[in-house]
C-alpha atoms as a printed R data frame, in Angstrom:
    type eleno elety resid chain resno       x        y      z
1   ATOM     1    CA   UNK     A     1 -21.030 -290.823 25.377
2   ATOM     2    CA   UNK     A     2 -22.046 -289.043 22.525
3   ATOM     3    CA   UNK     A     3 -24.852 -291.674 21.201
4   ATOM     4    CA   UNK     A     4 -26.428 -291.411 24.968
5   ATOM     5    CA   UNK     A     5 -26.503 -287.431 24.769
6   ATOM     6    CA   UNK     A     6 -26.793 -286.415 21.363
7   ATOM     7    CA   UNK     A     7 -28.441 -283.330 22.537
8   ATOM     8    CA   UNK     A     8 -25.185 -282.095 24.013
9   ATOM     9    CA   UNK     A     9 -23.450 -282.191 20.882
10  ATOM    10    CA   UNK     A    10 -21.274 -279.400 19.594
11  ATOM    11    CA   UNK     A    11 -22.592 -279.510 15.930
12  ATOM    12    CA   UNK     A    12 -26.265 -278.422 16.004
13  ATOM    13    CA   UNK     A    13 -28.727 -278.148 13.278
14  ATOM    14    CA   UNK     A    14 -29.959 -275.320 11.690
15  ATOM    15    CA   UNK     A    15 -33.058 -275.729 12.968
16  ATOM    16    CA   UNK     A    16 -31.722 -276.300 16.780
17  ATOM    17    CA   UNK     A    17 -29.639 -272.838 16.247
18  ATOM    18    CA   UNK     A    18 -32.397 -270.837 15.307
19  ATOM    19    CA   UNK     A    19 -33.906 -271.741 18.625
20  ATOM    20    CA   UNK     A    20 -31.201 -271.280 20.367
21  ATOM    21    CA   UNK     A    21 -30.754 -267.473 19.117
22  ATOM    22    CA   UNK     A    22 -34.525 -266.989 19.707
23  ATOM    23    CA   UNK     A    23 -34.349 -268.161 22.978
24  ATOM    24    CA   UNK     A    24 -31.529 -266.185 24.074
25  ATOM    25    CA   UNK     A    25 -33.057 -263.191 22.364
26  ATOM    26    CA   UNK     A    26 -36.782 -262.893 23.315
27  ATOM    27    CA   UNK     A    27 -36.065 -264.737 26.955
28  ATOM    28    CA   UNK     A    28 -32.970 -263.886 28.539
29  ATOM    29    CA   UNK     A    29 -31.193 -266.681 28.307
30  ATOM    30    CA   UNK     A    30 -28.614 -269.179 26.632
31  ATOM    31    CA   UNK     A    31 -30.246 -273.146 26.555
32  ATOM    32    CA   UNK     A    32 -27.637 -275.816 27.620
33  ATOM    33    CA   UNK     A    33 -30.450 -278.546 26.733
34  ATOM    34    CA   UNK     A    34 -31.867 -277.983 23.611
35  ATOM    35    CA   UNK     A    35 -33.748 -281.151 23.980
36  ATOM    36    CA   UNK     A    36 -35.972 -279.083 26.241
37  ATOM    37    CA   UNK     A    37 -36.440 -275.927 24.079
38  ATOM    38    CA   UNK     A    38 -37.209 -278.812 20.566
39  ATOM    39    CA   UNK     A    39 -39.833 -280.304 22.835
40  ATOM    40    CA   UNK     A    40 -41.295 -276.944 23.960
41  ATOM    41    CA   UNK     A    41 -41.805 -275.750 20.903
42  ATOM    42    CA   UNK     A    42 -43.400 -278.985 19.225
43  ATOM    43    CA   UNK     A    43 -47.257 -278.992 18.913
44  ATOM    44    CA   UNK     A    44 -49.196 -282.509 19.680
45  ATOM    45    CA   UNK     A    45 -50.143 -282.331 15.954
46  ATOM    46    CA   UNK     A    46 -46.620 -282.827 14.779
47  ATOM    47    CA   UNK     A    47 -45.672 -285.112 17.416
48  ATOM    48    CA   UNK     A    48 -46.181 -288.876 16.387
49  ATOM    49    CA   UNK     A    49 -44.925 -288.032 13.016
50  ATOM    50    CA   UNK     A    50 -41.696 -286.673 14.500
51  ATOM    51    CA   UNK     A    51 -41.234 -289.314 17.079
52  ATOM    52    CA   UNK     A    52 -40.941 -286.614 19.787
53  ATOM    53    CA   UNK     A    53 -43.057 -285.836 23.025
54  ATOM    54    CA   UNK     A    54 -45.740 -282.942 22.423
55  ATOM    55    CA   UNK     A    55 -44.980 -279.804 24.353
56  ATOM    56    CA   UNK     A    56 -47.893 -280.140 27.057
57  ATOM    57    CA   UNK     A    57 -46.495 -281.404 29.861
58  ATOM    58    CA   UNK     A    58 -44.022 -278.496 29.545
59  ATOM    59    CA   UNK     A    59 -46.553 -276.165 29.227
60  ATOM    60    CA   UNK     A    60 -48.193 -277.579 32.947
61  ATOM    61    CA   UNK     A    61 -44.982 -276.890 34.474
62  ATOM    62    CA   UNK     A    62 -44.774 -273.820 32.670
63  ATOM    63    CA   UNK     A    63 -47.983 -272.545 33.643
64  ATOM    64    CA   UNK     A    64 -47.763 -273.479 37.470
65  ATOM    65    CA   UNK     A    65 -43.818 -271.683 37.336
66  ATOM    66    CA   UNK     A    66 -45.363 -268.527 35.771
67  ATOM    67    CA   UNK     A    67 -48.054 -268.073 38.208
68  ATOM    68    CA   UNK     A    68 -45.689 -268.316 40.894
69  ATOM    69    CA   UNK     A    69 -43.428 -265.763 39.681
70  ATOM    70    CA   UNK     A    70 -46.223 -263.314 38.645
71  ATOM    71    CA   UNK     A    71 -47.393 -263.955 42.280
72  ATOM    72    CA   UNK     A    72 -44.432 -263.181 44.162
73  ATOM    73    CA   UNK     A    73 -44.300 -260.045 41.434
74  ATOM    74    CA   UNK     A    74 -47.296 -258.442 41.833
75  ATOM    75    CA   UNK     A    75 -47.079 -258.970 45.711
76  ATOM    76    CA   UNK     A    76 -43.829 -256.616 45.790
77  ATOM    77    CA   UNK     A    77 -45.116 -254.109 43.429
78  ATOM    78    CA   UNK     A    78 -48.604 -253.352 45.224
79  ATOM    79    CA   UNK     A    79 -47.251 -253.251 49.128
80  ATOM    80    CA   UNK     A    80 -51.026 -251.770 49.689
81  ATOM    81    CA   UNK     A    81 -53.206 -253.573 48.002
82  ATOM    82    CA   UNK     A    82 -55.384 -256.471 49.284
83  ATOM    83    CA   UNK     A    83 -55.707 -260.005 48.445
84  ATOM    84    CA   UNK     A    84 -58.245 -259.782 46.015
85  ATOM    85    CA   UNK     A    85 -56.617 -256.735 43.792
86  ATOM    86    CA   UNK     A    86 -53.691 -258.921 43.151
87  ATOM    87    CA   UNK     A    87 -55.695 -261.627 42.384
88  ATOM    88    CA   UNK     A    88 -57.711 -259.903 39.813
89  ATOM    89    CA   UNK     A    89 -54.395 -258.147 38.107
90  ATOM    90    CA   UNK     A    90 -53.018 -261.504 38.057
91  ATOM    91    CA   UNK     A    91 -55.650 -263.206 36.583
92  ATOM    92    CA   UNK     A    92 -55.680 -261.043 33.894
93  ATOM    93    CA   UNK     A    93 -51.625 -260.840 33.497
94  ATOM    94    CA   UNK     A    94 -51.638 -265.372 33.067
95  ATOM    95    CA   UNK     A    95 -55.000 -265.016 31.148
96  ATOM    96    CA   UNK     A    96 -55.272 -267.458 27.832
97  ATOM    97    CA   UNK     A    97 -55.126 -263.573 25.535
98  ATOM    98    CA   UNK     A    98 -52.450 -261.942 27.381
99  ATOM    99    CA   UNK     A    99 -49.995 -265.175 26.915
100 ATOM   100    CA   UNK     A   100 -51.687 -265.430 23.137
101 ATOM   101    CA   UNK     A   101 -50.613 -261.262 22.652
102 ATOM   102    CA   UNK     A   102 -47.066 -261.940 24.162
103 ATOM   103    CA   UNK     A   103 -46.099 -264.886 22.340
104 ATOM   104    CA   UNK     A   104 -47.871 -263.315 19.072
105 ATOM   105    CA   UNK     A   105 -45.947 -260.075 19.981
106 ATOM   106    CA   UNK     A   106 -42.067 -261.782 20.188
107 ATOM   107    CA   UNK     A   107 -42.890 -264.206 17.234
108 ATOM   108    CA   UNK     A   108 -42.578 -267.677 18.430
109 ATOM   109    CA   UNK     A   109 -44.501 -269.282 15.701
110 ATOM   110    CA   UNK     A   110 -41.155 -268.588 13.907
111 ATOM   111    CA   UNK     A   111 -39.604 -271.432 15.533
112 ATOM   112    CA   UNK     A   112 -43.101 -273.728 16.713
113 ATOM   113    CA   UNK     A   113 -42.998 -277.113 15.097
114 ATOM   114    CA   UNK     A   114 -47.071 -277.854 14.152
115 ATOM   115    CA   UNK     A   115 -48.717 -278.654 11.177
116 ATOM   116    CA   UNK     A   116 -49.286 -275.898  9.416
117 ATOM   117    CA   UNK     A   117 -52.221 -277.647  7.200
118 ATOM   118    CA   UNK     A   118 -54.087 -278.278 10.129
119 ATOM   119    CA   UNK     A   119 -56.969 -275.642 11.223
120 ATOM   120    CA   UNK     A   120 -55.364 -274.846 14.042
121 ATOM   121    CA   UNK     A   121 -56.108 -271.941 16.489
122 ATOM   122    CA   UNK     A   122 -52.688 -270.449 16.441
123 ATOM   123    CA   UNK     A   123 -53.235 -268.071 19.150
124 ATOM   124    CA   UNK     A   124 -53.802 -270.766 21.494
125 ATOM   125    CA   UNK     A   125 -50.869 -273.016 20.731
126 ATOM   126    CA   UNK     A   126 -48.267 -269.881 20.091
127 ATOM   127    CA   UNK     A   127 -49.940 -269.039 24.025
128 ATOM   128    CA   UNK     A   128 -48.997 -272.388 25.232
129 ATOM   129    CA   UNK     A   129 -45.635 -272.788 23.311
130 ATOM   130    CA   UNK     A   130 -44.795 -269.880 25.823
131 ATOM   131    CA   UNK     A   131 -45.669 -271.704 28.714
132 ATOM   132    CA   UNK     A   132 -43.798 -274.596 27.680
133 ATOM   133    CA   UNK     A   133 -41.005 -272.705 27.249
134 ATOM   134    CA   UNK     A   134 -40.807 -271.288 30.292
135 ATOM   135    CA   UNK     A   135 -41.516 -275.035 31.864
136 ATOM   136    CA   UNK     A   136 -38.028 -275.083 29.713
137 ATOM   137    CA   UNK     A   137 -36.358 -272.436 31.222
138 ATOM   138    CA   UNK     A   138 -36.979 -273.918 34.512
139 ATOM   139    CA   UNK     A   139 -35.878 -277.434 33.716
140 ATOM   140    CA   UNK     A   140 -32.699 -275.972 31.902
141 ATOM   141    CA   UNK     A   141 -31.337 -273.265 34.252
142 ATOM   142    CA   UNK     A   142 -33.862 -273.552 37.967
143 ATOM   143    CA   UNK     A   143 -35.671 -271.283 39.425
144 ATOM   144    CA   UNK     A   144 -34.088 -268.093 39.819
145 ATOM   145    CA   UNK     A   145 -32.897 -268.082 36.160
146 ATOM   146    CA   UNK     A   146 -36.858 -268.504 35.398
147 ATOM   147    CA   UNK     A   147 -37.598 -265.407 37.425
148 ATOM   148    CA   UNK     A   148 -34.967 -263.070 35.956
149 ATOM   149    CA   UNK     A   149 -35.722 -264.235 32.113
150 ATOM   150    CA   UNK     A   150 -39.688 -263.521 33.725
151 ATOM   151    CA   UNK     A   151 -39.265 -260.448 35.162
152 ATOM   152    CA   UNK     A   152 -36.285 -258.282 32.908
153 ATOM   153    CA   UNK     A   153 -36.947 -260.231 29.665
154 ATOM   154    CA   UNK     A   154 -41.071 -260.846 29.464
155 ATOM   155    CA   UNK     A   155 -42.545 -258.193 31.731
156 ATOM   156    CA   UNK     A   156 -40.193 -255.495 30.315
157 ATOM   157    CA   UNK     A   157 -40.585 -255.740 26.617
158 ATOM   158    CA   UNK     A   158 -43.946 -257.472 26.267
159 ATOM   159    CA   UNK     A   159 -46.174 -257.047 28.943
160 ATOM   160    CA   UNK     A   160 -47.669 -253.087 29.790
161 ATOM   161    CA   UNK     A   161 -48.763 -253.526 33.339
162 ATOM   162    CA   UNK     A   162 -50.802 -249.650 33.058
163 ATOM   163    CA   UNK     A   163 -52.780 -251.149 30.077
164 ATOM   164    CA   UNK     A   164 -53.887 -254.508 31.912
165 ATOM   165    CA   UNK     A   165 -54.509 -252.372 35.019
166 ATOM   166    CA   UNK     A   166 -56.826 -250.096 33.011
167 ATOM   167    CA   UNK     A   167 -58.817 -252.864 31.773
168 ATOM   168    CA   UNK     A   168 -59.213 -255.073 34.422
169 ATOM   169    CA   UNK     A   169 -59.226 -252.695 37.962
170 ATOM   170    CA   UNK     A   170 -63.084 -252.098 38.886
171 ATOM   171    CA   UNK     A   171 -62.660 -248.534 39.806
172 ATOM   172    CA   UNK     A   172 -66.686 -248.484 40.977
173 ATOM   173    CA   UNK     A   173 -66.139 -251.018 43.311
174 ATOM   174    CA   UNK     A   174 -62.961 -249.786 44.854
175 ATOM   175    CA   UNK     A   175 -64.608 -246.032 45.236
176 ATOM   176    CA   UNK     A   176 -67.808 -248.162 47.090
177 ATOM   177    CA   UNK     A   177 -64.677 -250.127 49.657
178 ATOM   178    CA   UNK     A   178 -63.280 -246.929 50.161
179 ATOM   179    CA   UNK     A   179 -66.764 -244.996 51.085
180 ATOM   180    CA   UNK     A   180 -67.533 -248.343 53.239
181 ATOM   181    CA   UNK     A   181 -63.473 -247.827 55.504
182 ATOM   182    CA   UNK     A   182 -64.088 -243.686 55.175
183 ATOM   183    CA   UNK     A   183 -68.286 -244.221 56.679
184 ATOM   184    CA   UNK     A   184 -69.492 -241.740 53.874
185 ATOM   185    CA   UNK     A   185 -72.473 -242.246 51.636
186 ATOM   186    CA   UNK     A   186 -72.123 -242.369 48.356
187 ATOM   187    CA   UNK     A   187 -74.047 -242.237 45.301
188 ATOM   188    CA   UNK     A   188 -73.931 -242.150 41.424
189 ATOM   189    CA   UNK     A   189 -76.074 -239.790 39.559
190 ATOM   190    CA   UNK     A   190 -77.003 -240.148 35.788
191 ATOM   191    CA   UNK     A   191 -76.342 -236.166 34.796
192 ATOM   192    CA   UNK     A   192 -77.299 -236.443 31.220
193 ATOM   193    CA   UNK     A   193 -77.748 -238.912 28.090
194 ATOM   194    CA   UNK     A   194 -77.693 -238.474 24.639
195 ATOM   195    CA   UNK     A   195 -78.577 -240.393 21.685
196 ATOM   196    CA   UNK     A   196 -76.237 -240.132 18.661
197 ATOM   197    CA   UNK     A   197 -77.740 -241.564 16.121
198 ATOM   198    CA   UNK     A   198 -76.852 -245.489 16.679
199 ATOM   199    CA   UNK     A   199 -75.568 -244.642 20.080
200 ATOM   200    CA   UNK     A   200 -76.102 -243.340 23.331
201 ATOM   201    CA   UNK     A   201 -73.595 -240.762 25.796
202 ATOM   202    CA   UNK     A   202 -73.628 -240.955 29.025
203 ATOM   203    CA   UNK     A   203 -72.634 -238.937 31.425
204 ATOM   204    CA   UNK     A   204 -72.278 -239.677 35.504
205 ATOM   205    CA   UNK     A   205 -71.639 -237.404 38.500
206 ATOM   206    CA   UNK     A   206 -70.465 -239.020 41.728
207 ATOM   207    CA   UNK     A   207 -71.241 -237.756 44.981
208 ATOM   208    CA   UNK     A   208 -69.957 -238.239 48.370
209 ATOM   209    CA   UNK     A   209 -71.834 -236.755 51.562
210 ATOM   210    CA   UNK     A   210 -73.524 -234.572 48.645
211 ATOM   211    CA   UNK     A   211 -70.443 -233.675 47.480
212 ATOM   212    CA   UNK     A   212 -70.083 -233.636 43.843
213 ATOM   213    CA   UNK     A   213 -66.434 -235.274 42.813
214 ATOM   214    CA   UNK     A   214 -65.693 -237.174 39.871
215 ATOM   215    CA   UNK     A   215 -67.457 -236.928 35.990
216 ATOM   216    CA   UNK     A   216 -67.126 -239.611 33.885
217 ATOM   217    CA   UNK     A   217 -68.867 -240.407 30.485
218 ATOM   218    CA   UNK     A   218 -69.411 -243.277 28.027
219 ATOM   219    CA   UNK     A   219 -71.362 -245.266 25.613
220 ATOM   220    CA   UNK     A   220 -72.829 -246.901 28.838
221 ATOM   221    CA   UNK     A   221 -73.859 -246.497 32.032
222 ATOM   222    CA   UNK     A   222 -71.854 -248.744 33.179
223 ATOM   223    CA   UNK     A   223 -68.928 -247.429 31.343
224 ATOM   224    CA   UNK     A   224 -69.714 -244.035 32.374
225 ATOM   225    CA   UNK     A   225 -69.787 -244.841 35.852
226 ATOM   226    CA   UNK     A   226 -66.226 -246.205 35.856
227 ATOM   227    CA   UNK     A   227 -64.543 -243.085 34.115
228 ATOM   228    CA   UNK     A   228 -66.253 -241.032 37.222
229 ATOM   229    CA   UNK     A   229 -65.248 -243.726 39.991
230 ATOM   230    CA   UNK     A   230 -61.730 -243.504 38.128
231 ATOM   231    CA   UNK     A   231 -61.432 -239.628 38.581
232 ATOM   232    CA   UNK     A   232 -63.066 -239.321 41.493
233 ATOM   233    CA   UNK     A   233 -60.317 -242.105 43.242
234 ATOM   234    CA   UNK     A   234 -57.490 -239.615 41.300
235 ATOM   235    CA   UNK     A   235 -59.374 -236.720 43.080
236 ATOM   236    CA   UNK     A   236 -59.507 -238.318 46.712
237 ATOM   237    CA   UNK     A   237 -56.410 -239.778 46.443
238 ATOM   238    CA   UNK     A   238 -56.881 -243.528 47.363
């Protein structure tokens, strides 16, 4: 019995505990398997020489698990919002820098197996090491154990949903849907520029019906256009 699962044994390695405490402190929960967790955490260029299975089929399942669950997510938080809001949020919530930040930001390359010699583009591996071990998770505990570690462990303490909002809404565009449902023309209006020194300021009036609403400036127009969609959506309301 103990030859067939020798990764149910009581006396664990050093190495096997440290997983298991980092596991059950940046996720959530307590592995059973720790053959899953090993195999998560082991980069392809370790792999032969360890006689052990890379980590990337885990990180497939991981990835497809973690969309789901950010899907489901986002869909309860934003009751209002359309299709292609929460596809946008969630693209940037699963991209390859967010999952690079969050692993970066709990550590794991404390516990990654990978050769260290190598030139290796750590932000990318520590980024799939986290999908793989929530592929892990899965495997070890199901589904709903996935979701809790997901949503009270991970978005909690590592992901800040008003900073990816910030960055990735397209306040412009939402002010131009909103005109288009509301039947009022509107229009953005170049107010002033500046050059400092190496730079330019810009700033950007918006109007509706010839209304004069939000101000917004910035290095760009582009940028400058957003701040004054963004306050002008905080003035309207929407």
């Amino acid at each position: 019995m103990f030859a067939l699962f020798p990764f149910f044994r009581k006396n664990k390695s050093q190495e096997e505990l440290e997983i298991i405490r980092f596991v059950t402190r940046k996720f959530g929960y307590t592995p059973k398997n720790i053959f899953y967790f090993k195999k998560a955490l082991t980069h392809k260029s370790v792999a032969n020489n360890l006689g052990e299975p890379s980590n990337e089929r885990l990180e497939f399942l991981g990835d497809a698990i973690l969309d789901s669950v950010i899907a489901e997510f986002l869909f309860k938080k934003f009751p209002n919002e359309d299709e292609g809001y929460l596809t946008k949020v969630k693209s940037k919530v699963v991209s390859r820098r967010t999952l690079g930040k969050i692993a970066q930001e709990m550590e794991i390359n404390s516990v990654m197996r990978y050769n260290k010699g190598r030139s290796i583009n750590l932000e990318t591996i520590e980024g799939n090491a986290f999908e793989a071990m929530i592929g892990a998770i899965y495997l070890d505990g199901g589904y709903e154990k996935t979701v809790k570690s997901i949503n009270n462990h991970i978005f909690r303490k590592y992901v800040n949903f008003n900073q990816v909002l910030e960055e990735e809404i397209d306040f412009k565009s939402k002010l131009f849907i909103w005109s288009q449902k509301s039947k009022l023309p509107l229009r953005f209006e170049v107010v002033n520029e500046k050059n400092e020194g190496s730079t330019w300021s810009y700033t950007v009036v918006v109007f509706i019906n010839d209304q004069e609403f939000g101000m917004g400036t910035g290095s760009s127009k582009k940028k400058a256009e957003q701040a004054a969609a963004k306050e002008t959506i905080e003035l309207i309301g929407s």
